[in-house]
Structure formats: structure tokens, C-alpha cells
C-alpha positions as CSV (number, residue, x, y, z in Angstrom):
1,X,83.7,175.5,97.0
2,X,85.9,175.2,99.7
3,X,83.5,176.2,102.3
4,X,81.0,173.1,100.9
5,X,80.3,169.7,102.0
6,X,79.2,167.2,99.4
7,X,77.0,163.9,99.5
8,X,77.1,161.5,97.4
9,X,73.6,160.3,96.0
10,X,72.8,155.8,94.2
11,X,69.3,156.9,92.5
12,X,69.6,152.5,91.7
13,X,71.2,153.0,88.0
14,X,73.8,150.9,87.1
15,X,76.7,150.9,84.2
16,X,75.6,149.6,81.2
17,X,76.7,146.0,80.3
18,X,77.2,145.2,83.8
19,X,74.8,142.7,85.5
20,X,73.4,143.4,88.9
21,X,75.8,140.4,90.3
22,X,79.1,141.8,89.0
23,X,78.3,144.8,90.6
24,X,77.2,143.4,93.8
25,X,80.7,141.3,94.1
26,X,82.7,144.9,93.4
27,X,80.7,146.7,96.0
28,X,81.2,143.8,98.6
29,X,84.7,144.3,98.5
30,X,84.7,148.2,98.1
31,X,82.1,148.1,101.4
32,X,84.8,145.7,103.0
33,X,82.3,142.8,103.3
34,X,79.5,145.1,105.0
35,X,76.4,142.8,103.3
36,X,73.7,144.5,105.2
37,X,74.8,147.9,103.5
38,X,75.2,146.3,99.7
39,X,71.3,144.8,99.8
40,X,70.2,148.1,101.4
41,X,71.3,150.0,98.2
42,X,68.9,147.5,95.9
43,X,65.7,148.5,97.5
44,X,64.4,150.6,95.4
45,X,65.2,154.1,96.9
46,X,67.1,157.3,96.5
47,X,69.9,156.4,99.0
48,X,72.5,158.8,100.4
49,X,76.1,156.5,100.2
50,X,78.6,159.2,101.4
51,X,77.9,162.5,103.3
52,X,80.0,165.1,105.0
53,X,82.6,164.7,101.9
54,X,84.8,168.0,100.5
55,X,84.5,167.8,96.6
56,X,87.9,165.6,96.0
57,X,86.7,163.2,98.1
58,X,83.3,162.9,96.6
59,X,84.8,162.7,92.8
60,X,87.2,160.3,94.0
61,X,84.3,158.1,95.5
62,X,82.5,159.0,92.4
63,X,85.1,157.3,90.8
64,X,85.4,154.3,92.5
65,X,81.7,153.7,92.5
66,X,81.4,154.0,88.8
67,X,84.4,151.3,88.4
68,X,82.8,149.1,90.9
69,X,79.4,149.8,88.6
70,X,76.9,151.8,90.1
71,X,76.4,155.6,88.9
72,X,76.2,158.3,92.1
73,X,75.3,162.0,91.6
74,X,77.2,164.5,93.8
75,X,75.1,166.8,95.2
76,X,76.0,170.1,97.8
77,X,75.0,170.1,101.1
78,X,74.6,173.2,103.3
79,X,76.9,175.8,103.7
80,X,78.7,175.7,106.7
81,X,81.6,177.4,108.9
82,X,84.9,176.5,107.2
83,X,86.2,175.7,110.8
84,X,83.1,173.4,111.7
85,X,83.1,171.6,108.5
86,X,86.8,170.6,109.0
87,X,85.9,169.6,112.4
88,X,83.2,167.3,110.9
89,X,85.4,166.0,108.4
90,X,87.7,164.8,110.8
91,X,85.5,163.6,112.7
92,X,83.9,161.8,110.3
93,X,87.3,160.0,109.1
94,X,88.4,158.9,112.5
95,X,84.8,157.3,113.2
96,X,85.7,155.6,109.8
97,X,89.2,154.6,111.3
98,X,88.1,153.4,114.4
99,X,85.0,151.1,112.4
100,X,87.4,149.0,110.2
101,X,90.5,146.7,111.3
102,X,93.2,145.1,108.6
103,X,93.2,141.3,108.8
104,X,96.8,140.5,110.2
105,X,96.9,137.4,108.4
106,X,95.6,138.5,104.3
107,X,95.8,142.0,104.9
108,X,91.9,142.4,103.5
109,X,90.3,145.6,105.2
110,X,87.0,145.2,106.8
111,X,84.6,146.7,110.1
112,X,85.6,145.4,113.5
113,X,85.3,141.7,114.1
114,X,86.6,139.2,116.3
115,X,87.2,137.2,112.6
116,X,88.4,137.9,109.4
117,X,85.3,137.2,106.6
118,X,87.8,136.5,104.0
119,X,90.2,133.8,105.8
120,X,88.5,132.8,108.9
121,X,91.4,133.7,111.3
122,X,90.6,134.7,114.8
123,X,92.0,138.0,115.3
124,X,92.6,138.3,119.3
125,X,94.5,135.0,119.2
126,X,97.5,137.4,117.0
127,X,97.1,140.7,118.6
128,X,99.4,142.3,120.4
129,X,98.8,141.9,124.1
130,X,100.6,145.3,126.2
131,X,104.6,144.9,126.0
132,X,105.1,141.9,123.1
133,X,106.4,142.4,120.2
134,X,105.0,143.0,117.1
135,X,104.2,140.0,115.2
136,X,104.0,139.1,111.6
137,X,101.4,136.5,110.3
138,X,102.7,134.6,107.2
139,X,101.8,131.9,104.9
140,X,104.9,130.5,104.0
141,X,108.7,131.8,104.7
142,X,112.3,131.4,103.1
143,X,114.2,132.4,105.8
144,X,115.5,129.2,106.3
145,X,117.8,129.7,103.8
146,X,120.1,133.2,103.8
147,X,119.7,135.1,100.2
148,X,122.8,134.1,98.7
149,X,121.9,130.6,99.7
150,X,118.5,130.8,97.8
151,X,120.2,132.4,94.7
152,X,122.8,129.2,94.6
153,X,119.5,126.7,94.5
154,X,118.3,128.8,91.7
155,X,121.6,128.1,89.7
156,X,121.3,124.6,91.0
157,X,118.0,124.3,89.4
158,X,119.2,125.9,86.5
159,X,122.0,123.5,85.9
160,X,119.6,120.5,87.0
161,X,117.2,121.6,84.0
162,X,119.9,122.1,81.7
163,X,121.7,119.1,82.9
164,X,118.9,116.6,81.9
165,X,118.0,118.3,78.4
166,X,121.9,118.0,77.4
167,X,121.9,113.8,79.3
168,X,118.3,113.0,77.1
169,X,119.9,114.3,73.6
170,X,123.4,112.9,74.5
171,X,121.8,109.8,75.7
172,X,119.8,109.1,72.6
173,X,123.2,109.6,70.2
174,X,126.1,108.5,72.3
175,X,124.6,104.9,71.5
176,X,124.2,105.2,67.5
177,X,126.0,102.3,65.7
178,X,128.3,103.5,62.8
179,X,127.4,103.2,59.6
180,X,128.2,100.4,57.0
181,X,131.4,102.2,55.7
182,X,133.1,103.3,59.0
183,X,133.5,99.2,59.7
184,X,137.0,97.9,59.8
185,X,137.7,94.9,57.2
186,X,139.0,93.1,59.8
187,X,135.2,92.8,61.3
188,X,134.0,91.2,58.3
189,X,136.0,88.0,59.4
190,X,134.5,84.6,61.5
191,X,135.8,83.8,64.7
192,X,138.5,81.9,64.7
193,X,138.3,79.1,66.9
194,X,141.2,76.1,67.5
195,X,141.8,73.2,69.7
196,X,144.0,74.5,72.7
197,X,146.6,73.1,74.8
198,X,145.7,75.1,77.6
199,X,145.4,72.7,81.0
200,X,142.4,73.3,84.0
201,X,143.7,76.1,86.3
202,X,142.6,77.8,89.4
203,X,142.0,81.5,89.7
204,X,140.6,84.1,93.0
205,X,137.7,86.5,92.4
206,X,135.7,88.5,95.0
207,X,136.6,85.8,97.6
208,X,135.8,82.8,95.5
209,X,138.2,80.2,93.6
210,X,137.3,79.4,90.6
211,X,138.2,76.4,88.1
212,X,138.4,77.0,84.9
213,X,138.5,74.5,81.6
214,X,139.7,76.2,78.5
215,X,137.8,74.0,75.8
216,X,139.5,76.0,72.7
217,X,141.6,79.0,71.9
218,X,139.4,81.5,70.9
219,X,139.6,85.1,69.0
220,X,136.8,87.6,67.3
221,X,136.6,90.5,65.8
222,X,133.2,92.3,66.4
223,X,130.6,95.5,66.3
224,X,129.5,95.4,70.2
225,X,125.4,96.3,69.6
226,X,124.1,95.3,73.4
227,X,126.0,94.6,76.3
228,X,124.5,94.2,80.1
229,X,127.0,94.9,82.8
230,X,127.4,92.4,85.8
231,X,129.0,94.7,87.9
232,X,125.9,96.6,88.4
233,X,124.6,97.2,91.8
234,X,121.5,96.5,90.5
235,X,122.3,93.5,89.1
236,X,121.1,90.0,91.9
237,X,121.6,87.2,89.9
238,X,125.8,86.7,89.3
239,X,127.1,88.4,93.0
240,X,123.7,87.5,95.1
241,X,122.7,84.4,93.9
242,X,125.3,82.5,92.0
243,X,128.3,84.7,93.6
244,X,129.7,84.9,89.8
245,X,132.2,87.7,90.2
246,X,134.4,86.4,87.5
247,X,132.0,87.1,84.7
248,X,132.1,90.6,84.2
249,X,130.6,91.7,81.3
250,X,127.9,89.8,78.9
251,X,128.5,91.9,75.1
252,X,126.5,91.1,72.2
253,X,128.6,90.8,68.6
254,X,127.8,91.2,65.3
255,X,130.2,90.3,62.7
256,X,130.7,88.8,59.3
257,X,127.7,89.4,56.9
258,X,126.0,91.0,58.9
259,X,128.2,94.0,59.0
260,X,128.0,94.3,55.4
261,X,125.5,96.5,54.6
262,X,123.8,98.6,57.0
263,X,121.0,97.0,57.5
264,X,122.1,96.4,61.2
265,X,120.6,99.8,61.4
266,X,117.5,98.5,61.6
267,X,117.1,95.9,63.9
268,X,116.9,96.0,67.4
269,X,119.3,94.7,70.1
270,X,118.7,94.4,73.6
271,X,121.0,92.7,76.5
272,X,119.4,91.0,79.5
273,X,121.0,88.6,82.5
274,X,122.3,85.9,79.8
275,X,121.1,86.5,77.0
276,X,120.7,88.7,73.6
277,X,117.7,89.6,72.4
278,X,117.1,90.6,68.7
279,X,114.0,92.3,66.8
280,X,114.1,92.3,62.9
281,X,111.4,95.2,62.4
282,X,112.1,95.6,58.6
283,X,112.3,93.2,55.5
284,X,115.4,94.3,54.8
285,X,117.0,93.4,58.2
286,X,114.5,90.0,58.4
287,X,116.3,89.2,54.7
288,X,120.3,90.3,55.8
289,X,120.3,89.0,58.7
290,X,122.4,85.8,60.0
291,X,122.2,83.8,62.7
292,X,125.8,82.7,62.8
293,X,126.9,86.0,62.2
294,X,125.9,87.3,65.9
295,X,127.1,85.9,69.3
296,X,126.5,86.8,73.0
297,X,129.9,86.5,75.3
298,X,130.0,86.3,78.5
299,X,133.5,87.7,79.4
300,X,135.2,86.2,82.1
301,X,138.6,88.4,83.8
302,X,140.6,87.8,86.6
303,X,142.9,90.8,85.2
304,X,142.2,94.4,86.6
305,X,143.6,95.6,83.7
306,X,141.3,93.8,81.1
307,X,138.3,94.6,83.0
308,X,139.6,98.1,82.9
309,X,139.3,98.0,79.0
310,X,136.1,95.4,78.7
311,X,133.9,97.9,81.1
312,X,134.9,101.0,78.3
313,X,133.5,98.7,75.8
314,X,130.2,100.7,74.4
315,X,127.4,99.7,72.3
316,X,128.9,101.0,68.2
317,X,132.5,100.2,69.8
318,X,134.3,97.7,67.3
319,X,136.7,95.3,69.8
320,X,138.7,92.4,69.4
321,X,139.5,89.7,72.0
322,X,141.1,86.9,72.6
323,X,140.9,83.8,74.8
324,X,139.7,80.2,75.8
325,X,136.3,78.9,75.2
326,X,135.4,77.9,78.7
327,X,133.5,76.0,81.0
328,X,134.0,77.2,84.9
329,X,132.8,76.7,88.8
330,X,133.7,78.1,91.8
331,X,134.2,76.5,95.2
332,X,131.3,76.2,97.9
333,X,128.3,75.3,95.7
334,X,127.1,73.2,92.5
335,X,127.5,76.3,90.2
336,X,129.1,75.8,87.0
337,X,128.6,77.0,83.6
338,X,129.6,75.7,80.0
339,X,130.3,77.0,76.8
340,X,129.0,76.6,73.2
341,X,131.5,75.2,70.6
342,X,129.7,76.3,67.5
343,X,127.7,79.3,65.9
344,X,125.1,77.0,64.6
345,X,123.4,76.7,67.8
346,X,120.3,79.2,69.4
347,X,118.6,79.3,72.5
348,X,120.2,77.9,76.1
349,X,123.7,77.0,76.1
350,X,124.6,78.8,72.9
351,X,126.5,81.7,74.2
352,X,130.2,82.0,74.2
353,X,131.5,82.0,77.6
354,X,135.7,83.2,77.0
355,X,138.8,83.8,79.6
356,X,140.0,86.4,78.2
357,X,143.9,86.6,77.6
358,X,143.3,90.2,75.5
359,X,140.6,92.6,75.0
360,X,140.9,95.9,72.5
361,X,138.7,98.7,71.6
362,X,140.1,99.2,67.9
363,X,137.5,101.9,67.0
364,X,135.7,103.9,69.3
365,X,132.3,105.5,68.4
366,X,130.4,108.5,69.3
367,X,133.2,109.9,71.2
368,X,132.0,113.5,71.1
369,X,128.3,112.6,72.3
370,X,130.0,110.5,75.1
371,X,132.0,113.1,76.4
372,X,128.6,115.4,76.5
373,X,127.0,112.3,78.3
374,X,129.3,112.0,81.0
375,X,129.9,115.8,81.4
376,X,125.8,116.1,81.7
377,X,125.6,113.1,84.2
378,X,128.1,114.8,86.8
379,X,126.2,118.4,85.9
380,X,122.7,116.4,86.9
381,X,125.0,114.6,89.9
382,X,126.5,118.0,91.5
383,X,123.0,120.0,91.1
384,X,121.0,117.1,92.3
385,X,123.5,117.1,95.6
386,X,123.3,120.7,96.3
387,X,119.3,120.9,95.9
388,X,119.2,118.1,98.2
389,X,121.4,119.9,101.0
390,X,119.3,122.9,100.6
391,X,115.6,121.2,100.3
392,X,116.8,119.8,103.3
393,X,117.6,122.7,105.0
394,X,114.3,124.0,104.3
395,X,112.5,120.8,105.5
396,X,114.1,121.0,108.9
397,X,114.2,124.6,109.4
398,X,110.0,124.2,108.7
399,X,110.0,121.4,111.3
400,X,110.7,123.1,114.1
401,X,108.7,123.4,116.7
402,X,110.0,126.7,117.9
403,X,108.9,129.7,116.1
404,X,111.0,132.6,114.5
405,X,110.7,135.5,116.9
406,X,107.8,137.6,115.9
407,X,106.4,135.4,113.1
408,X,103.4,133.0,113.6
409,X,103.0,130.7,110.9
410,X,99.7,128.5,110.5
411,X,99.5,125.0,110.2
412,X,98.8,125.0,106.6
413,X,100.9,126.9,105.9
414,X,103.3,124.4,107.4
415,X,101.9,121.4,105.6
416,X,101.8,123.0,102.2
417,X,105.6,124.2,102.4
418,X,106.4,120.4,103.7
419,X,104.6,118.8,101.3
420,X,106.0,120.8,98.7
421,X,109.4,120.2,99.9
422,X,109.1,116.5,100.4
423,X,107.6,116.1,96.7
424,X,110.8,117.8,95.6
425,X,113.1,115.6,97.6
426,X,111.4,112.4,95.9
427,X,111.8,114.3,92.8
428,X,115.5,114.2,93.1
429,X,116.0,110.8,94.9
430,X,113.9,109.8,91.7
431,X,116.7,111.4,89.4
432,X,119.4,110.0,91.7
433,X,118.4,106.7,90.5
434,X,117.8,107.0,87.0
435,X,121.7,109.1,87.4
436,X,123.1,105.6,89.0
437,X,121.1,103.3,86.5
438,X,122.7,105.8,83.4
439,X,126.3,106.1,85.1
């Protein structure tokens, strides 16, 4: 046998259950794109595939054919001279060595061309001319970053993920009102409001001096179920356009009968620039529920440490305060606001507006799921910072002009890196918000 050559013989029979297409696709790629070849085999004749092959080779072909889905006989060839039939061997595998070429870019194997069939690059622009280099074609590259630097984005990103399942279940139960047995008695009481002796004064906030009229002497106990925070950096209407910086905080009560029962529960609360907004969803909340029995307060402070306490004043909180009923302006413009009197009244002008001489949180709720909160806020916070240090890293270090010594990398390979990169910086500038909006 080992003084035998081998041929290997496609008689046109094909596996069973494949179709001629399916076989034609496998043999373009196992004749490295060679179409001329593939339709010659499909003519009709008894076509010699491989010749000069010792019998390994010509199972193994055997073999690959029959995957690819063609059946091929192996047949002997002459005798000849063990020493010739090496030579021709040889021969015959540099010939095939010298025929084919390796795309530098995909790596897919195919005869000499000046282009790669399979990704269109053109080969002499990224050979080697005498005395450069070597030089790598990729698609995309990381080196930007060293390897401990990509491993610390991957925690990153774990901690982001985790981060912002803990912040959406903590954000959905740090806000829960308590239930109709964990109210204080005291809540169950009116506010109490009596004529005052209190004179006009004058008081400095955020640059502005401010006049204010105490109308009565004013206290209330309360379940806070909305609030909406002035202080916001979002917020345009008190610092940009009435330059209010001495109401604080707008909180929405309940108190009285309708902290009874718990049919609080099921209506809907909702604070905007001004005002309270209420939903009764149910029958039972539409039947339990009483006007007089809810107020909106706008909380007015010139004290850093009653702002302190008003600004940790969360929706479920139960708070009592104390102050004037008051009607105020500030100097340089025609602002001024009033107060209501009465808890008859709906619509404009009914809120309470109160100076506040005290201001106590007397039972806290959800303290567990607020600690969670605030714990998964500065998790999003610190992996949101170091993703963005290292996307942006990556987004420079792909913007340079120069390139890496001995890589080439194409241009879309550059705009899909970029692009992926840039999405992912919005991504987190997106979550950045929604952290500053939730903080």
C-alpha cells in the first residue's frame, strides 16, 4: 500500500436527504470559493476530484467530501517508485500551497487573488512590502483599555445591573403608606387654628427679603401622602420665575377621618407645582373620603435647621408642625402669595401656606426599604461614574487618528465600535438623570 497512489473518483451521487443546493454551498466553501470547479462536477460525468493522494489522504478527503454531501470512490493508481511517488506528492502539495492565499482580514482560505470573495478587501493594500512589520487586520480592538481595566468595567456593569434591580423594588416599597393601625391617635385630630398676635416681620432668603404676615397661629398633625420639592434643580417656577426660595417644600396631609380606616390605601395622591392632586379609584375610598380632612402646605423656612428636618419628610411619614398662617412677598417685584383660612375651601387659594416655628417627623415609615434605596442610588451613582471614565477611554482611544503599531483597523470597524460606545454613553447619561430626578 505504501508504494500506491490513490485518486479519488464523484461518479455525480449525492447523500441521501441532501438537496443538490446544500451540497453545492458545502463544496463552495471546501473548494475555497473555486465556482468554475463546483459546476464542473454537475455535468454529468465520471470526474476525477483528487489524484496523486497516499491512502490517508484519500480517506480523509473521502471524508470530508461525504460531510460536504457528495459520495467519491477511491480508486489505485499505478504503481510507482516509492522515491518518485514522494517526490510527486510533494510536489503536488506545494503547487497546492503556492495556488491558495489566507485572507489577512477574515482569515477565509481561497486561490490567489488580488481580493478576498468573502469580505471584499484588497489584499496588496495590507501586505507586507520588504522590511515592515508584520501587520494585523482586525475588526474591532480593546486595547484601549489594559486587562485589569476591562475586568473593573465588568464589575461595574455588574453592580450597575444589580444596582437598578435593588433601586426599582426599593423604589416601589420605600413609598408604601402604613396601614390604618400603625397611625398615631394624635393624627386623628383637626388642625388647630387661633388668632395670633404675631406682628409683620422681615426675613433674608437666597438674596431676597421677604415680608411676611402671620394671619393665625397654626398646628397639624398629619400622614404626609405627596409632597413636591422646591429645591429641585429641576424645579423653574419658585427660583427662576418667582425667585420663591423661602417656600421650601409643598406636602400634601391627610388627617382626621380620613386616617381612620385604611381606605387611604386606595386612592391616589400626586404633588405638582401648587397643588395636590387626588384620584378616588374605588367606592370605598369615593365613600370615606373627606374634603376637609386633606390639606396641601406650602412650607415656608428661613431656619437651616427646619429645612434640615422638612426635606427628610417622606411620603407614609406622620409629622407635626407648627406655625403662622401666612401671606408673604419679597422685595423687587409684584410677587406675593396668601393663605387660606378655612378647610372648607377647594381649588385656587385653598392651600395652607405656614412659617414654620417647628417641624417633627414623629413616625417614620419604611425605614428598612429607604435605607436599600439610598444604598442602590450611590451603587447605580459609583458604577454609572466609572463606566463612564472607561467608555470614555474607549471612545478616545478609537478616535485617534494614529494607528496602533502593526494593527490596521477598517473604517467600519471604527464606526461600529463608536457607535456602540456612544449609545452606551447616552445610556448612562440617560440613567444619570433618572439617578438625579430619584436622589
Amino acid at each position: 500500500m505504501a508504494n500506491k497512489i490513490y485518486q479519488l473518483i464523484f461518479d455525480g451521487e449525492i447523500v441521501d436527504n441532501y438537496n443538490i443546493e446544500d451540497v453545492k454551498k458545502n463544496l463552495f466553501s471546501l473548494f475555497k470559493g473555486d465556482v468554475k470547479n463546483l459546476e464542473q462536477l454537475f455535468t454529468g460525468r465520471t470526474i476525477v476530484i483528487k489524484k496523486q493522494l497516499d491512502h490517508q489522504k484519500a480517506v480523509n478527503y473521502q471524508k470530508a467530501f461525504l460531510e460536504a454531501g457528495i459520495i467519491v470512490r477511491i480508486e489505485p493508481r499505478e504503481a510507482q517508485d516509492p522515491s518518485k511517488f514522494s517526490e510527486v506528492v510533494e510536489r503536488q502539495e506545494a503547487s497546492e500551497r503556492t495556488e491558495t492565499m489566507i485572507c489577512p482580514k477574515c482569515g477565509f482560505e481561497q486561490k490567489q487573488s488580488d481580493e478576498c470573495i468573502r469580505c471584499g478587501l484588497i489584499i496588496k493594500k495590507h501586505q507586507k512590502e520588504p522590511g515592515e512589520e508584520s501587520i494585523m487586520y482586525i475588526d474591532s480592538d480593546t486595547s484601549v483599555l489594559t486587562s485589569g481595566q476591562i475586568q473593573r468595567k465588568n464589575i461595574a456593569t455588574i453592580v450597575l445591573l444589580t444596582g437598578i434591580v435593588l433601586l426599582l423594588v426599593a423604589l416601589f416599597q420605600k413609598d408604601r403608606l402604613p396601614d390604618a393601625d400603625g397611625i398615631l391617635p394624635e393624627v386623628y385630630q383637626m388642625p388647630r387654628q387661633t388668632q395670633t398676635s404675631a406682628l409683620a416681620f422681615k426675613t433674608e432668603v437666597g438674596k431676597k427679603v421677604y415680608t411676611i404676615t402671620p394671619l393665625y397661629d397654626y398646628e397639624l398633625y398629619g400622614l404626609v401622602v405627596s409632597y413636591y420639592d422646591s429645591t429641585g434643580w429641576w424645579d423653574i417656577t419658585h427660583k427662576f420665575l418667582w425667585k420663591d426660595f423661602i417656600n421650601i417644600k409643598d406636602i400634601c396631609i391627610l388627617y382626621g377621618f380620613n386616617v381612620r380606616t385604611d381606605a387611604y390605601k386606595d386612592m391616589r395622591f400626586k404633588s405638582g407645582t401648587w397643588t395636590c392632586y387626588v384620584k378616588l379609584p374605588t367606592e370605598r375610598a369615593q365613600v370615606q373620603f373627606h374634603d376637609i380632612c386633606l390639606s396641601n402646605n406650602h412650607l415656608l423656612s428661613d431656619s437651616k435647621t427646619l429645612a434640615k428636618e422638612i426635606m427628610r419628610a417622606k411620603r407614609g411619614d406622620q409629622i407635626y408642625l407648627k406655625g403662622y398662617l401666612s401671606a408673604y412677598s419679597h422685595s423687587g417685584g409684584s410677587f406675593f402669595r396668601g393663605s387660606s383660612t378655612t378647610r372648607t375651601d377647594k381649588g385656587d387659594g385653598a392651600c395652607e401656606t405656614i412659617y414654620l416655628t417647628d417641624f417633627k417627623i414623629i413616625k417614620k415609615s419604611n425605614v428598612i426599604w429607604r435605607i436599600l434605596f439610598s444604598l442602590s442610588v450611590f451603587l447605580v451613582a459609583g458604577s454609572i461614574f466609572m463606566l463612564v471614565l472607561y467608555y470614555g477611554k474607549e471612545f478616545l482611544g478609537y478616535s485617534k487618528k494614529k494607528e496602533s503599531p502593526g494593527i490596521v483597523r477598517s473604517n467600519d470597524a471604527y464606526k461600529k465600535v463608536k457607535l456602540n460606545v456612544i449609545l452606551k454613553l447616552l445610556f448612562l447619561l440617560f440613567l444619570i438623570y433618572l439617578w438625579a430626578r430619584l436622589h
